[in-house]
Biopython code that builds the backbone (N, CA, C, O; Angstrom):
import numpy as np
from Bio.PDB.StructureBuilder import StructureBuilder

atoms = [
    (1, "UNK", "N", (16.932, -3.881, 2.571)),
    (1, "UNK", "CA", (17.401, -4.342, 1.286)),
    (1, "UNK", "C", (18.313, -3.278, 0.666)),
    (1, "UNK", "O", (17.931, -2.113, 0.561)),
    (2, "UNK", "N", (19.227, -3.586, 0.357)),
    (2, "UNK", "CA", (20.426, -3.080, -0.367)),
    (2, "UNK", "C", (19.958, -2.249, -2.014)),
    (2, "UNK", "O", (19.261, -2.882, -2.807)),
    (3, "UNK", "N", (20.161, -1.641, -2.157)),
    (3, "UNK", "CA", (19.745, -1.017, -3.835)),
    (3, "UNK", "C", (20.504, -0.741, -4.269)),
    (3, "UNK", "O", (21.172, -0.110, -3.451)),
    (4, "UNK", "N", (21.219, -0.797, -5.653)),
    (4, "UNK", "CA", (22.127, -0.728, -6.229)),
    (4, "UNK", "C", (21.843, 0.208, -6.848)),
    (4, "UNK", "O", (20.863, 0.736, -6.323)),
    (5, "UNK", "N", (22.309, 0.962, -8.084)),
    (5, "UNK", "CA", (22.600, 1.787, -8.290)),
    (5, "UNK", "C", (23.225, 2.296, -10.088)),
    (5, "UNK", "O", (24.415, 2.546, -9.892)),
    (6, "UNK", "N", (23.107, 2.390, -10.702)),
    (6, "UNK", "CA", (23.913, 2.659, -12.187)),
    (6, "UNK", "C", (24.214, 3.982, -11.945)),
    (6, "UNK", "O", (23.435, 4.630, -11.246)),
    (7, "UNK", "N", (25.374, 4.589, -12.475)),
    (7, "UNK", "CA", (25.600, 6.447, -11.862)),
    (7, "UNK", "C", (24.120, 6.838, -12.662)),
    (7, "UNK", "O", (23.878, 8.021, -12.422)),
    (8, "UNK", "N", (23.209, 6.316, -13.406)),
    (8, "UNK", "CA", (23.019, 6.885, -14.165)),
    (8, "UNK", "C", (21.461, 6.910, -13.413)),
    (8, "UNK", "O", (20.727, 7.812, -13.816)),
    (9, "UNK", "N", (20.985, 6.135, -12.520)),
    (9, "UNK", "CA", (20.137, 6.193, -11.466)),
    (9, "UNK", "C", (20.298, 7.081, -10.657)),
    (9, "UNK", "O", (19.572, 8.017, -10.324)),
    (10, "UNK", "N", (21.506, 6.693, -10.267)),
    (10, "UNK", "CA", (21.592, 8.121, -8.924)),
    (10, "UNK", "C", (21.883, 9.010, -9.193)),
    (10, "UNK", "O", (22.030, 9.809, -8.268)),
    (11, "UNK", "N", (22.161, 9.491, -10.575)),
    (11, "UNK", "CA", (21.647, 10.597, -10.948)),
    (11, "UNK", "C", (20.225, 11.237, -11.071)),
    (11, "UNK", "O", (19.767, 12.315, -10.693)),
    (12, "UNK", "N", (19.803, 10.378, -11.611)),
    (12, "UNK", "CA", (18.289, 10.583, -11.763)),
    (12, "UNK", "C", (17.597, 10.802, -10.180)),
    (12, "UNK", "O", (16.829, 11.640, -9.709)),
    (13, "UNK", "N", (18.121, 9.891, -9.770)),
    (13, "UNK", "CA", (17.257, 9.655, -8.276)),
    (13, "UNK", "C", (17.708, 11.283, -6.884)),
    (13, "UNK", "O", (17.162, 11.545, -5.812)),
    (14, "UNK", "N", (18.504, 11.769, -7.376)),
    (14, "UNK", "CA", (19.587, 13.029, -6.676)),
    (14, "UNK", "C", (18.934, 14.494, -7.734)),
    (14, "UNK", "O", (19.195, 15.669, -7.477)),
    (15, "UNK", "N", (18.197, 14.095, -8.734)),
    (15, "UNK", "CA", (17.182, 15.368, -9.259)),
    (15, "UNK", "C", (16.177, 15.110, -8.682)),
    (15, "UNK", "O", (15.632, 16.082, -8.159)),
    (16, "UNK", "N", (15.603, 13.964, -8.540)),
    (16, "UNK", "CA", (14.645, 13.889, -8.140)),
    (16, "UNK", "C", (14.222, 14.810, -6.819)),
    (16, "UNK", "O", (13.171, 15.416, -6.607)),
    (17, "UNK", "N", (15.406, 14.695, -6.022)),
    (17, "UNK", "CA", (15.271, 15.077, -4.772)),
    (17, "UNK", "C", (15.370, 16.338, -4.839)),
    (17, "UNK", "O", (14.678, 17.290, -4.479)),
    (18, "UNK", "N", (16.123, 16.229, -5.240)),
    (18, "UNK", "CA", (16.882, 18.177, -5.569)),
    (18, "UNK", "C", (14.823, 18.859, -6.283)),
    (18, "UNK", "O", (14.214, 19.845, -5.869)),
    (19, "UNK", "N", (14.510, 18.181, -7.014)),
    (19, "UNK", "CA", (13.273, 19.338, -7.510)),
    (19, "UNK", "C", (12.354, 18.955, -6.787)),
    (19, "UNK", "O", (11.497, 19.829, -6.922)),
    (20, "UNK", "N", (11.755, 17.760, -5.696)),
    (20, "UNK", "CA", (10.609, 17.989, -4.846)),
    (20, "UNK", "C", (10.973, 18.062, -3.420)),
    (20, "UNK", "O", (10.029, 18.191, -2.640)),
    (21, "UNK", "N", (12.563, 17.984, -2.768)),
    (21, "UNK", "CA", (12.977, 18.696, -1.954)),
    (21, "UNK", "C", (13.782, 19.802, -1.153)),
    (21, "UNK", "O", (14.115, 20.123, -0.012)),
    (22, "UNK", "N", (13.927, 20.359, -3.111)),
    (22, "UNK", "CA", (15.432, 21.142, -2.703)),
    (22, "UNK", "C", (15.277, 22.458, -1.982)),
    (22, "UNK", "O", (16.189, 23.240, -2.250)),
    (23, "UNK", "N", (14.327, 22.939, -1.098)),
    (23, "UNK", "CA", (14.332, 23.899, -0.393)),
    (23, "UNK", "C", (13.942, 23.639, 1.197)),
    (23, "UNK", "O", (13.810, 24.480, 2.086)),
    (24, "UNK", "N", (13.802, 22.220, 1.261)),
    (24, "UNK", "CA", (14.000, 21.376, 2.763)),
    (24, "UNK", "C", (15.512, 20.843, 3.189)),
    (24, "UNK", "O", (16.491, 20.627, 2.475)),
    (25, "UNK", "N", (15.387, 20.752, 4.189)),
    (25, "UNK", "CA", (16.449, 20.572, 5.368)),
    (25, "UNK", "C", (17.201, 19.464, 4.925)),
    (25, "UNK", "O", (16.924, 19.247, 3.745)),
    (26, "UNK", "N", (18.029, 18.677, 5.362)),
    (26, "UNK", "CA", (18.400, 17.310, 5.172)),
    (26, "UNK", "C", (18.013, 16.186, 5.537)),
    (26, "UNK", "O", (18.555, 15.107, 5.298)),
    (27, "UNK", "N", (16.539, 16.501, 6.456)),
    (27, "UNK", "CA", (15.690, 15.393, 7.172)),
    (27, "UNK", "C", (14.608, 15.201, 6.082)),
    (27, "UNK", "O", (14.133, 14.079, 5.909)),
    (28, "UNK", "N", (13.992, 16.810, 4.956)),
    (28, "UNK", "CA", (12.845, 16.168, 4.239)),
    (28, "UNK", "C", (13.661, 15.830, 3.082)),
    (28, "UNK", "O", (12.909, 15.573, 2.142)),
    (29, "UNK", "N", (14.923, 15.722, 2.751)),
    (29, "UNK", "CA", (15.986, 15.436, 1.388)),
    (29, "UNK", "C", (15.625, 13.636, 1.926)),
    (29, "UNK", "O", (14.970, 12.807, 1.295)),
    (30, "UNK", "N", (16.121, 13.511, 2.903)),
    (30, "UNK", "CA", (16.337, 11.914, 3.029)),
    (30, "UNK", "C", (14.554, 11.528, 3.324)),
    (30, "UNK", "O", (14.322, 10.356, 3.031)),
    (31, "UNK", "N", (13.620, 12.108, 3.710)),
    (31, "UNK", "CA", (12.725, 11.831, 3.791)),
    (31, "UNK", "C", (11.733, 11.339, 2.033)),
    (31, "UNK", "O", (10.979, 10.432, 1.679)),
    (32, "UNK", "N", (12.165, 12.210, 1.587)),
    (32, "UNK", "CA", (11.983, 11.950, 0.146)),
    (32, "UNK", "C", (12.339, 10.920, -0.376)),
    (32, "UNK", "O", (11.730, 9.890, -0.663)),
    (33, "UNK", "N", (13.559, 11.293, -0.517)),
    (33, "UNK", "CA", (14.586, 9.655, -0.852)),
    (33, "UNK", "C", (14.103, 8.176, -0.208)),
    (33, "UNK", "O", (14.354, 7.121, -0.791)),
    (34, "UNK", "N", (13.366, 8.239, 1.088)),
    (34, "UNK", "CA", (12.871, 7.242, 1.368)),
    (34, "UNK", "C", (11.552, 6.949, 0.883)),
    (34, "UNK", "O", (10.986, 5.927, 1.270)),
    (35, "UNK", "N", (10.940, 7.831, -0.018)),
    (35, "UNK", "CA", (9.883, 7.040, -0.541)),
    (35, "UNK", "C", (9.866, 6.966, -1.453)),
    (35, "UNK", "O", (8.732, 6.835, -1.913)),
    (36, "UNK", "N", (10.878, 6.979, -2.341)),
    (36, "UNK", "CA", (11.617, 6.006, -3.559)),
    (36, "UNK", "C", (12.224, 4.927, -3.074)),
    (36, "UNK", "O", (11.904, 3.803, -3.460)),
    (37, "UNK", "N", (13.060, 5.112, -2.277)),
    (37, "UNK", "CA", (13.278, 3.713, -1.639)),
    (37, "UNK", "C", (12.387, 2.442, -1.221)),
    (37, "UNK", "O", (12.699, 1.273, -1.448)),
    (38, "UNK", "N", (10.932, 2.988, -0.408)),
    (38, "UNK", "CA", (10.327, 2.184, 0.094)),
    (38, "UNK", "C", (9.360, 2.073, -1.578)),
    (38, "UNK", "O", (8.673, 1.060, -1.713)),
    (39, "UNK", "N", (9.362, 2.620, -2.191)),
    (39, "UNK", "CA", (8.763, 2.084, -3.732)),
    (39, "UNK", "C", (9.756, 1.290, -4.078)),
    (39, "UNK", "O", (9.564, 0.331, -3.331)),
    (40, "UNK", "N", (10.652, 1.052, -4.683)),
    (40, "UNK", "CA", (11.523, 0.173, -4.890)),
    (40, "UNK", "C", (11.099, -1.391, -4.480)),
    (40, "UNK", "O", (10.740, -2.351, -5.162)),
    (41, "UNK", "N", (11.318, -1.188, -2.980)),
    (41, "UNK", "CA", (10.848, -2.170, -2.190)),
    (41, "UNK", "C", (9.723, -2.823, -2.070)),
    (41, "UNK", "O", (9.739, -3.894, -1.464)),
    (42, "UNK", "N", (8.277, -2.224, -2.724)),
    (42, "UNK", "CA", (7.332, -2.932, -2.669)),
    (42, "UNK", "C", (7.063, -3.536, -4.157)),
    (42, "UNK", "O", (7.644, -3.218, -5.194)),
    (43, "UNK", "N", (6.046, -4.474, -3.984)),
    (43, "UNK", "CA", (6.175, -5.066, -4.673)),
    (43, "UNK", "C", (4.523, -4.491, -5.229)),
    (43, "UNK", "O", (3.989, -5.352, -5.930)),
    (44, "UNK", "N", (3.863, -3.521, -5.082)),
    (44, "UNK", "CA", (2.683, -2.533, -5.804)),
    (44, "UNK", "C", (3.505, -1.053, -6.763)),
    (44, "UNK", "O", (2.830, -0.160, -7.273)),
    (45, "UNK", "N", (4.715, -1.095, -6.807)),
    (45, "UNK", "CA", (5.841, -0.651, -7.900)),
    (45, "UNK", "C", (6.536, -1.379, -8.402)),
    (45, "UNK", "O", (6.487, -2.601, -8.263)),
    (46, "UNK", "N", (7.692, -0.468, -9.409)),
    (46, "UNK", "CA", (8.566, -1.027, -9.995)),
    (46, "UNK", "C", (9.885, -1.368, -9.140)),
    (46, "UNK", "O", (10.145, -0.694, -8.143)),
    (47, "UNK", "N", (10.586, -2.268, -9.488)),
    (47, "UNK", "CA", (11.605, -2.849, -8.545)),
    (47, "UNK", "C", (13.133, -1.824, -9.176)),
    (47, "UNK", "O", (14.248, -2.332, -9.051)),
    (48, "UNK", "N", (13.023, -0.771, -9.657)),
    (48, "UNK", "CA", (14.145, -0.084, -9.769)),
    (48, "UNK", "C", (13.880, 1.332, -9.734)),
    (48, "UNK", "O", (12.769, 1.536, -10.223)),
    (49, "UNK", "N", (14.422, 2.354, -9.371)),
    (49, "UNK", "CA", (14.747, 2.975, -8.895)),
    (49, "UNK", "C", (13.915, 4.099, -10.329)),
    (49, "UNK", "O", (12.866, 4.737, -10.236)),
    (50, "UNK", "N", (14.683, 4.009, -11.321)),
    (50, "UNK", "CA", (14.700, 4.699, -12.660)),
    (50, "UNK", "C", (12.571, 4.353, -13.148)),
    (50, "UNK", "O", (11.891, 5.294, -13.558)),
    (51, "UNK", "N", (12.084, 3.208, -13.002)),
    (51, "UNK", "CA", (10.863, 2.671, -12.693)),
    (51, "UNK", "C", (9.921, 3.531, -11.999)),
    (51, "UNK", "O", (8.854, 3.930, -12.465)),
    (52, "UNK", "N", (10.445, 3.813, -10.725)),
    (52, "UNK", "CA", (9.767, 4.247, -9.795)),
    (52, "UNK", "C", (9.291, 5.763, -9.787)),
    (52, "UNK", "O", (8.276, 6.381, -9.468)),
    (53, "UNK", "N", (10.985, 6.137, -10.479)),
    (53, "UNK", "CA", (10.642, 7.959, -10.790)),
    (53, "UNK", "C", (9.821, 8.326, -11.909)),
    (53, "UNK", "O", (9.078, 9.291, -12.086)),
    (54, "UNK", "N", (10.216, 7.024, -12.851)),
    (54, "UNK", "CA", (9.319, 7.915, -14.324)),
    (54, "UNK", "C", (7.972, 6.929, -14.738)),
    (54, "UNK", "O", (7.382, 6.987, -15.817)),
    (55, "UNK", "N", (7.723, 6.233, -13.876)),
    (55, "UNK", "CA", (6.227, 5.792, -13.736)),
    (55, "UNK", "C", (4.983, 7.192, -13.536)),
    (55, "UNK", "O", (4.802, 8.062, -12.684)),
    (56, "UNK", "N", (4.315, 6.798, -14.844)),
    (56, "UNK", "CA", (3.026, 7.647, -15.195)),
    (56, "UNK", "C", (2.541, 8.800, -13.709)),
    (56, "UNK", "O", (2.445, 8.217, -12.628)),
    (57, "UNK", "N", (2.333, 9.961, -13.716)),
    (57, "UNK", "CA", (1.406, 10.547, -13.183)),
    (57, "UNK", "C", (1.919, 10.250, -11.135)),
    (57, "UNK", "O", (1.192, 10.325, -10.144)),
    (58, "UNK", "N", (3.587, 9.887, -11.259)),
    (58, "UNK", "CA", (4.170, 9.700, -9.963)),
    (58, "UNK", "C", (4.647, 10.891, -9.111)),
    (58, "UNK", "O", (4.473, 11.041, -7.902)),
    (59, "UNK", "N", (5.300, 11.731, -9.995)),
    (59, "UNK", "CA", (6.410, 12.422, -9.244)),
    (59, "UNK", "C", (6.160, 13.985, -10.647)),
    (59, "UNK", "O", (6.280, 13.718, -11.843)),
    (60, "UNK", "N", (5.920, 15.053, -10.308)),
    (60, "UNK", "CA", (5.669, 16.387, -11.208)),
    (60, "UNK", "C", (6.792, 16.599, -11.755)),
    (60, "UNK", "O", (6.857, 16.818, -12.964)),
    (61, "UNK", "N", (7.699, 16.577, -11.100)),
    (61, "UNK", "CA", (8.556, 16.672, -11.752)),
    (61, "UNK", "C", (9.616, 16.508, -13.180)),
    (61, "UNK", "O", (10.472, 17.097, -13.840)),
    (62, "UNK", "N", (8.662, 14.965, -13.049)),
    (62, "UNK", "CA", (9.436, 14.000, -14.375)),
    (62, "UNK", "C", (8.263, 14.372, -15.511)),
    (62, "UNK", "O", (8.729, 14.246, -16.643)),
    (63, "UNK", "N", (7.244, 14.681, -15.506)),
    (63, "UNK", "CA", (5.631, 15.146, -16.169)),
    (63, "UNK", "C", (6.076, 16.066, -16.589)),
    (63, "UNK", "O", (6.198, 16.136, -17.812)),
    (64, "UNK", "N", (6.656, 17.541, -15.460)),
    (64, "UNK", "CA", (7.234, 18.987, -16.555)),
    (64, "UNK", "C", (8.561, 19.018, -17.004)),
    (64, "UNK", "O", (8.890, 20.030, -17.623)),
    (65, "UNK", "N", (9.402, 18.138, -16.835)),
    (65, "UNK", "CA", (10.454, 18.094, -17.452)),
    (65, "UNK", "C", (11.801, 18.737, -16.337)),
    (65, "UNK", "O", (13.028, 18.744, -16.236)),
    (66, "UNK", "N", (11.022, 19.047, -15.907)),
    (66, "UNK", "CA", (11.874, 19.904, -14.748)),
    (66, "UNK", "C", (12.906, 19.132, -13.676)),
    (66, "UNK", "O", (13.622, 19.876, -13.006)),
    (67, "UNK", "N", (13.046, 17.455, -13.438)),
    (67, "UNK", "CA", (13.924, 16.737, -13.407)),
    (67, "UNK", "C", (15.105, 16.827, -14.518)),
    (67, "UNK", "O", (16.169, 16.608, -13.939)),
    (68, "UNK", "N", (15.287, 17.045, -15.769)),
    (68, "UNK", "CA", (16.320, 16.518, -16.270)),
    (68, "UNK", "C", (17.060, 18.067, -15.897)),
    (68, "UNK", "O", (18.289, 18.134, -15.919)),
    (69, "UNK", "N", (16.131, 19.446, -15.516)),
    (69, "UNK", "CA", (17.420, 20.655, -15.856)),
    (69, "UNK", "C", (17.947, 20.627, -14.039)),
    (69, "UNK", "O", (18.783, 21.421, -13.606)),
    (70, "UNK", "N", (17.454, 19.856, -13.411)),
    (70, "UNK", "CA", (17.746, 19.999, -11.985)),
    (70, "UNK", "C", (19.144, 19.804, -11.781)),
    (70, "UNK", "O", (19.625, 18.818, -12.341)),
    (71, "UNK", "N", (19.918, 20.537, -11.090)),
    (71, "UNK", "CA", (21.080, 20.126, -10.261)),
    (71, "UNK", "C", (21.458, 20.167, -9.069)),
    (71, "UNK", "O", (21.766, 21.149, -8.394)),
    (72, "UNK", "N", (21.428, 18.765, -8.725)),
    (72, "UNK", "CA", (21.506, 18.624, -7.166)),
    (72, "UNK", "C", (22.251, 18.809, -6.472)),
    (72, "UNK", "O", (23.284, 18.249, -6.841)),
    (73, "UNK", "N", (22.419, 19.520, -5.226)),
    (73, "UNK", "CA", (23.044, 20.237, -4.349)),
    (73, "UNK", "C", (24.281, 19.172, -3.626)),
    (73, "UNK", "O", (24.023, 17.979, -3.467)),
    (74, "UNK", "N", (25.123, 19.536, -3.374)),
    (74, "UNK", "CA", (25.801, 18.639, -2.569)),
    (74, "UNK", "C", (25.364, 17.957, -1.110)),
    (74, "UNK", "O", (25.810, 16.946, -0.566)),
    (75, "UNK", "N", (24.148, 19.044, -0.606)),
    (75, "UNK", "CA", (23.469, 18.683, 0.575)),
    (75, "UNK", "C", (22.694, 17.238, 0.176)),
    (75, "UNK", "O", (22.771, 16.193, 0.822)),
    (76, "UNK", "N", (21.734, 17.516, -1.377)),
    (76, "UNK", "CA", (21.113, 16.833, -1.698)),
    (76, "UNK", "C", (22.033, 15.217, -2.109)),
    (76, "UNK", "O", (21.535, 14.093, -2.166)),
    (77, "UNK", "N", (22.963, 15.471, -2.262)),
    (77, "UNK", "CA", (23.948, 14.159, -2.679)),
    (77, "UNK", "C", (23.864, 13.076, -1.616)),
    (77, "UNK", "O", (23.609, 11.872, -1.643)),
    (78, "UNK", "N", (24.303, 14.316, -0.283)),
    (78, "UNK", "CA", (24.563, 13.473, 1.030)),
    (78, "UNK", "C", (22.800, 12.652, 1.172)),
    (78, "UNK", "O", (22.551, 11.447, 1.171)),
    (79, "UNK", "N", (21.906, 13.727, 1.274)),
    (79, "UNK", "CA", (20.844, 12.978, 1.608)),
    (79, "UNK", "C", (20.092, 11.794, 0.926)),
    (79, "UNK", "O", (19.311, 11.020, 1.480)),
    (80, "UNK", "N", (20.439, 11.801, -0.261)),
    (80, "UNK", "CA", (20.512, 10.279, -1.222)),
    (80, "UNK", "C", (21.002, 9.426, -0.438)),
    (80, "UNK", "O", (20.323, 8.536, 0.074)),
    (81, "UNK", "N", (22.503, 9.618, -0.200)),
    (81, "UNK", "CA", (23.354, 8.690, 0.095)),
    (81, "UNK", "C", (22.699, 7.933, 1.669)),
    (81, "UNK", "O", (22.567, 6.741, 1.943)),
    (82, "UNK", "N", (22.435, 8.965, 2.362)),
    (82, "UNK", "CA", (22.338, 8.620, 3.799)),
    (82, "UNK", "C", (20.667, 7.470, 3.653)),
    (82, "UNK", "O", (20.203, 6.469, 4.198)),
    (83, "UNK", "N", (20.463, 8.010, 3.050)),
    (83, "UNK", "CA", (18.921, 7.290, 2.742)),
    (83, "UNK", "C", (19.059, 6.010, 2.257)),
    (83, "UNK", "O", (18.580, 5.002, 2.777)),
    (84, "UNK", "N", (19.898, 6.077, 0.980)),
    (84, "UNK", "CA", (20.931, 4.527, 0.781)),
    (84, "UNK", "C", (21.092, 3.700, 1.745)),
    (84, "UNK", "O", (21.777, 2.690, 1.583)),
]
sb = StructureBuilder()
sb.init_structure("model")
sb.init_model(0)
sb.init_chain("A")
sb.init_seg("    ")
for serial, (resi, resn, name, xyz) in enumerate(atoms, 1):
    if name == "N":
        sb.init_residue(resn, " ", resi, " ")
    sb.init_atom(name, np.array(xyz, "f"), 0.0, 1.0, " ", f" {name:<3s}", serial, name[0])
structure = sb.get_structure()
């Protein structure tokens, strides 16, 4: 299934990665990214992307705040994308 996207998701969704994988390779960047993806996709989450990250007690990141100062790497861009 195809996922779309607002810049304003894949932004969000490219911190995401960047703060619970940004000191892994480009296999655990896209590995990550795929389990936002496969949340997306089920239907025991939210069906968007933005849902999935800032749903209660999901992801530490979005809890300490430490998603919004993240900036994601250009490695981390690609591995969004490729996961896309």
């Amino acid at each position: 299934m195809v996922i779309k996207l607002t810049s304003e998701e894949l932004d969000l969704f490219e911190r995401l990665v960047q703060c619970e994988a940004g000191s892994e390779d480009m296999v655990g960047k896209i590995l990550v990214a795929n389990v936002i993806i496969n949340r997306v996709n089920s239907s025991k989450f939210s069906n968007t992307v933005t849902g999935v990250i800032t749903s209660p007690k999901q992801f530490s990141p979005v809890g300490s705040g430490a998603i919004y100062s993240a900036v994601p790497t250009q490695e981390t861009k690609e591995a969004v994308q490729r996961a896309l």
